[in-house]
N, C-alpha and C positions, 0 to 999 in steps of 0.2 A: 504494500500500500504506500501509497507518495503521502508524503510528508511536506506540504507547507508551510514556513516561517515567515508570517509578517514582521518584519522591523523596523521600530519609526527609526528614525535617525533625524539626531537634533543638527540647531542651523549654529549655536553655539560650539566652543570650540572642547573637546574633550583631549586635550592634553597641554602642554606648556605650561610655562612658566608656574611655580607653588603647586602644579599637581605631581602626583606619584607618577614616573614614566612608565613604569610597568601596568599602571589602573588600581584597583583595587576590588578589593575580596566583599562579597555581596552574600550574608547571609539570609537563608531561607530556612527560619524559623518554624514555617508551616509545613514542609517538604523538606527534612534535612538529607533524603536518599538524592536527592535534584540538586543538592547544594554544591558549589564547587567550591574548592579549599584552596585555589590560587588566583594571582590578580587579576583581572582582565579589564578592559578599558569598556565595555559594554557587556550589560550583566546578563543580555538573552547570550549571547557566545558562552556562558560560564555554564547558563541551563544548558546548552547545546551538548558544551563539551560533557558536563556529567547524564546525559539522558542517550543520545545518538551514540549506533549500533554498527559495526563493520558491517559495510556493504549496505547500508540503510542509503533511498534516492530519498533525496531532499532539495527543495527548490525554497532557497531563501529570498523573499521579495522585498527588498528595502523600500521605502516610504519617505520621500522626503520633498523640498521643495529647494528651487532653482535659484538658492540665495544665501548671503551668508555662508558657515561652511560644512553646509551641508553637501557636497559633493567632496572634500576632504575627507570628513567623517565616513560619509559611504565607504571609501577605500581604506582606510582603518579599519572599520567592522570587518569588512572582506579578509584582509590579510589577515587579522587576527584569528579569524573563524580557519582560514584556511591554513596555519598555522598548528593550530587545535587541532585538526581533524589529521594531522599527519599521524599523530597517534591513534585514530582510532578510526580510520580508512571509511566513512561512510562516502554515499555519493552524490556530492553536495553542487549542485549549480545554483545562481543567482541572475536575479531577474531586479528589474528596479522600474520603481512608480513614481514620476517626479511631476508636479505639477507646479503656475505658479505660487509666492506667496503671497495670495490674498484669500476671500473669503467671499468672494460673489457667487451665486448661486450655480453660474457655467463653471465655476471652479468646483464648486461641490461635486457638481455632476459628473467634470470631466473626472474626478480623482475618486468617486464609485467606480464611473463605469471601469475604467484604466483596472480597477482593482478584481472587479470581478472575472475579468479578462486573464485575470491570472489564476485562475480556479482549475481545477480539473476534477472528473468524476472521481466518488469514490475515495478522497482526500481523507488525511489526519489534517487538522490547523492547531499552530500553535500562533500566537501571537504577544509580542512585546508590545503594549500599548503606552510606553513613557513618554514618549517624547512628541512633539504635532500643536496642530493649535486645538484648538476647544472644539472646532466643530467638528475635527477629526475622527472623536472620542465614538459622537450616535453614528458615521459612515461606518466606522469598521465594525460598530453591532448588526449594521446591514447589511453590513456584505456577508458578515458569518449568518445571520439568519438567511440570508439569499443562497449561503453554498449548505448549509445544511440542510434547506429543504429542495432544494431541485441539484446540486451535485450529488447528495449523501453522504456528504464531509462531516467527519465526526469531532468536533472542537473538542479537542486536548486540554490547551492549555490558555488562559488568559491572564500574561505578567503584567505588572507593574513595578518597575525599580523606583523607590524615596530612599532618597540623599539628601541629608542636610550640607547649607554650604556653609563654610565661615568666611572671615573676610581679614585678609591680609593687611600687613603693613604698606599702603599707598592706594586701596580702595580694591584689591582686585580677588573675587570672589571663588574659591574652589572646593572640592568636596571633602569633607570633613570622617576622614579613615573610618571611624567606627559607627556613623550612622550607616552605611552601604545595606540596605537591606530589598528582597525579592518577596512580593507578594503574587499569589494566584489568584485573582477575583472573577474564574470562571463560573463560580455560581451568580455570582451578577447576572450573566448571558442567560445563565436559564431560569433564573428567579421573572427574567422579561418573558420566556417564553412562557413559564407556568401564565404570570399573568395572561399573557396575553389568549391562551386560551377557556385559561378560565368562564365557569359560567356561574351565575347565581340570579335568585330574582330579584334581589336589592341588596344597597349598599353594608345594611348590617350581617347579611349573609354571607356575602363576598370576604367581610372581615373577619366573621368567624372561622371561613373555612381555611384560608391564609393563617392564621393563627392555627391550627389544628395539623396543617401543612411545619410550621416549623417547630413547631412541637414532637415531632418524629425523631 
């Protein structure tokens, strides 16, 4: 089965000056079998490296926009992943989503369709969703409710990396070593789909039954 990786990648710069060269170690609290125990400059490549399997086909789709250095960053992610994977031979190609940086509504559209366009039947999805602008956040719920009901993509994983920064001597902002942590907020995804299929015949039934629902 193919394995799909969405990865935003940010238009900020992830390395220089007051950062760690090497990156840094992202613990996952919630999944310590998923956790990687070395540094890496982006915390989906750390999932990667502790999850992905010799000989496993993987198509990683970076996300980003046509500004700032976010076309730097791409090629970071890439080498670093490809670097990883030397140990652990899976078979990893990369594809990339690049729209501009704005927030008009032909942007929106252009950077679903661009996305779904990267789907294939049948899919695993994993997706990093850290980095993007805000309206980023509902597309890439669409697109995963778009490929899991008409590809049969089965959504794996939904990350989140939170870093706190602090702030150096002359104003300039970096990641602060021991905040690095990885969240999976895939029940989000399906907590929208329960809703959304949900039935009741009014509003305090609805909330009964959601309640009864996380009670299990």
């Amino acid at each position: 089965m193919k394995k799909i990786v969405f990865a935003t990648i940010p238009m900020q710069e992830v390395e220089g000056e007051g950062w760690d060269p090497e990156g840094y170690v992202y613990r996952f609290d919630e999944n310590k079998p998923c956790e990687y125990a070395k540094k890496v400059h982006f915390a989906v490549d750390g999932f990667l490296a502790a999850t992905l399997k010799k000989e496993e086909d993987v198509k990683v789709v970076r996300i980003l926009v046509n500004s700032g250095k976010s076309k730097k960053n791409a090629e970071i992610q890439k080498t670093e992943l490809e670097e990883l994977n030397k140990t652990i031979g899976a078979k990893i190609t990369f594809d990339e989503v690049t729209t501009e940086f704005d927030e008009t509504s032909q942007t929106i559209e252009e950077r679903f369709r661009k996305l779904i366009g990267t789907l294939e039947d049948d899919c695993e999805i994993v997706l990093d969703m850290t980095f993007g602008s805000k309206t980023l956040i509902p597309v890439l719920f669409y697109v995963l409710g778009f490929a899991e009901k008409f590809f049969n993509a089965d959504i794996k994983n939904i990350l989140y990396d939170k870093t706190e920064f602090q702030r150096l001597p002359g104003g300039k902002s970096v990641p602060r070593p021991d905040s690095c942590k990885l969240y999976d907020i895939t029940p989000l995804f399906y907590l929208n789909s329960l809703t959304s299929v949900m039935s009741a015949p009014d509003s305090k039934t609805a909330l009964e039954r959601l309640d009864k629902f996380f009670a299990l």
